[in-house]
C-alpha positions in Angstrom: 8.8 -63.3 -96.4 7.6 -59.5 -95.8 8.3 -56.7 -98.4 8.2 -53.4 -97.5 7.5 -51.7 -101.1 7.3 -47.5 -98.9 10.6 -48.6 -97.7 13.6 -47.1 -99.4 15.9 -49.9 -100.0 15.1 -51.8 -103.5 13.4 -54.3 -103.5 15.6 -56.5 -104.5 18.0 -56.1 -101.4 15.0 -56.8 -99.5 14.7 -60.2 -101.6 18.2 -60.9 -101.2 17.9 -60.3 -97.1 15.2 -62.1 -96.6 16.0 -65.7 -98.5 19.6 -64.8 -96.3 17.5 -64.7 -92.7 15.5 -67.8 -93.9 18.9 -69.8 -94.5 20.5 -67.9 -91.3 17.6 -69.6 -89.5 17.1 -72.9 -90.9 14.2 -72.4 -92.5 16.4 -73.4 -95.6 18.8 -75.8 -95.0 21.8 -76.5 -96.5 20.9 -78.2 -100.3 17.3 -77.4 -99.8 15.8 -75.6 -102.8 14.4 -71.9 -102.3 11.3 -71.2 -104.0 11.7 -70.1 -107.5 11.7 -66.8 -109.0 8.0 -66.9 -110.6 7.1 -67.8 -107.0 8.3 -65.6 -105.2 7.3 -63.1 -107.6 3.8 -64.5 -108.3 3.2 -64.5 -104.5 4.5 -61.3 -103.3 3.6 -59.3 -106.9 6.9 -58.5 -107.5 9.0 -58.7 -110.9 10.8 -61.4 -111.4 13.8 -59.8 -112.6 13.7 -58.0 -109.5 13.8 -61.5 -107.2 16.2 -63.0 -110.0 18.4 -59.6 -108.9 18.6 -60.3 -105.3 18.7 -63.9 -105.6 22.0 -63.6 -107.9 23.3 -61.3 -104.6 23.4 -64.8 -103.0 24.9 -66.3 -105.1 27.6 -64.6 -105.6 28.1 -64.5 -101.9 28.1 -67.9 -102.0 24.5 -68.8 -100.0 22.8 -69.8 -103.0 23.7 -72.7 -106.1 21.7 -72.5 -108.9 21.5 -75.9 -110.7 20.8 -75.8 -114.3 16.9 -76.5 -115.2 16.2 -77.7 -111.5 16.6 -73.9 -109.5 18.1 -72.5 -106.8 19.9 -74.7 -103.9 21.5 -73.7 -100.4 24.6 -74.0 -100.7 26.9 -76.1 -98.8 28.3 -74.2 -96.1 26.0 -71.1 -96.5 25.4 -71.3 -93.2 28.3 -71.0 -91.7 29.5 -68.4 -94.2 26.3 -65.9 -93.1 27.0 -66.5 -89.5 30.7 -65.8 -90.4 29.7 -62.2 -92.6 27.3 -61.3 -89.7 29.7 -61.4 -87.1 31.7 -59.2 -89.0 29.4 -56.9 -89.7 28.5 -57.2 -86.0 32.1 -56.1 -85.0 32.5 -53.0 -87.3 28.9 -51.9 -86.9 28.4 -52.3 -83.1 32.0 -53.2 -81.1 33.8 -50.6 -83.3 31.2 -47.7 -82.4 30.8 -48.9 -78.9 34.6 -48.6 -78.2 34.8 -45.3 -80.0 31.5 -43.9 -77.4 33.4 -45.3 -74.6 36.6 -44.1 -75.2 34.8 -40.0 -75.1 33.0 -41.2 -72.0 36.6 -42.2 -70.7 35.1 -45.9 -69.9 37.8 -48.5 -69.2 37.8 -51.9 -71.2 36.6 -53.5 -67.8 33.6 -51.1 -67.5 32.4 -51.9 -71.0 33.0 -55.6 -70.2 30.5 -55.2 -66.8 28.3 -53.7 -68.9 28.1 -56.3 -71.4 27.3 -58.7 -68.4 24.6 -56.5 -66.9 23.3 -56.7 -70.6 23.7 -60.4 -70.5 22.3 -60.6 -67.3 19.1 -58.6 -68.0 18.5 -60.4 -71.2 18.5 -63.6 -69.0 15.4 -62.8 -67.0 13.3 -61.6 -69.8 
């Protein structure tokens, strides 16, 4: 994990993002534990009511379980549910704004979708 404490967004988002990229990725799989508050915040020198915060982000999303006296789990499903949020986000954040640019360029839906492929197509010989 990698804090940025100049950045502007509170730490805490920050926390929450990063144990969400670590179960997006695998590096916490489903019903694995996550480290615990006092070690994330021992490690990193941050509060732990600060983690705790971001943490309870998760869990109200539905990522993270905490299980009384033992810590906090990946939940069943989390994974699935992140990839599910993200593509959302993906749609309104990206496709939304990309229609809305090509529309005032007067692009049709089949020069957006060449486009794309080109994209695709570059990205495959990286």
């Amino acid at each position: 994990m990698q804090f940025n404490f100049d950045s502007t967004e509170p730490l805490y988002l920050q926390v929450a993002e990063q144990i969400e990229e670590a179960i997006f990725l695998n590096s916490f799989e489903e019903g694995a534990q996550v480290p615990s508050t006092t070690e994330i915040s021992k490690q990193f020198h941050i509060n732990p009511a600060t983690v705790l915060k971001g943490m309870n982000i998760l869990v109200t999303a539905g990522f993270l379980e905490k299980k009384r006296g033992l810590g906090m789990f990946v939940s069943t499903g989390a994974h699935r549910k992140i990839r599910d949020k993200r593509q959302t986000e993906f749609y309104q954040d990206y496709v939304i704004n990309l229609v809305n640019e090509a529309q005032k360029l007067t692009l049709s839906e089949q020069a957006i979708i060449e486009m794309v492929k080109r994209g695709f197509e570059a990205h495959e010989t990286d």
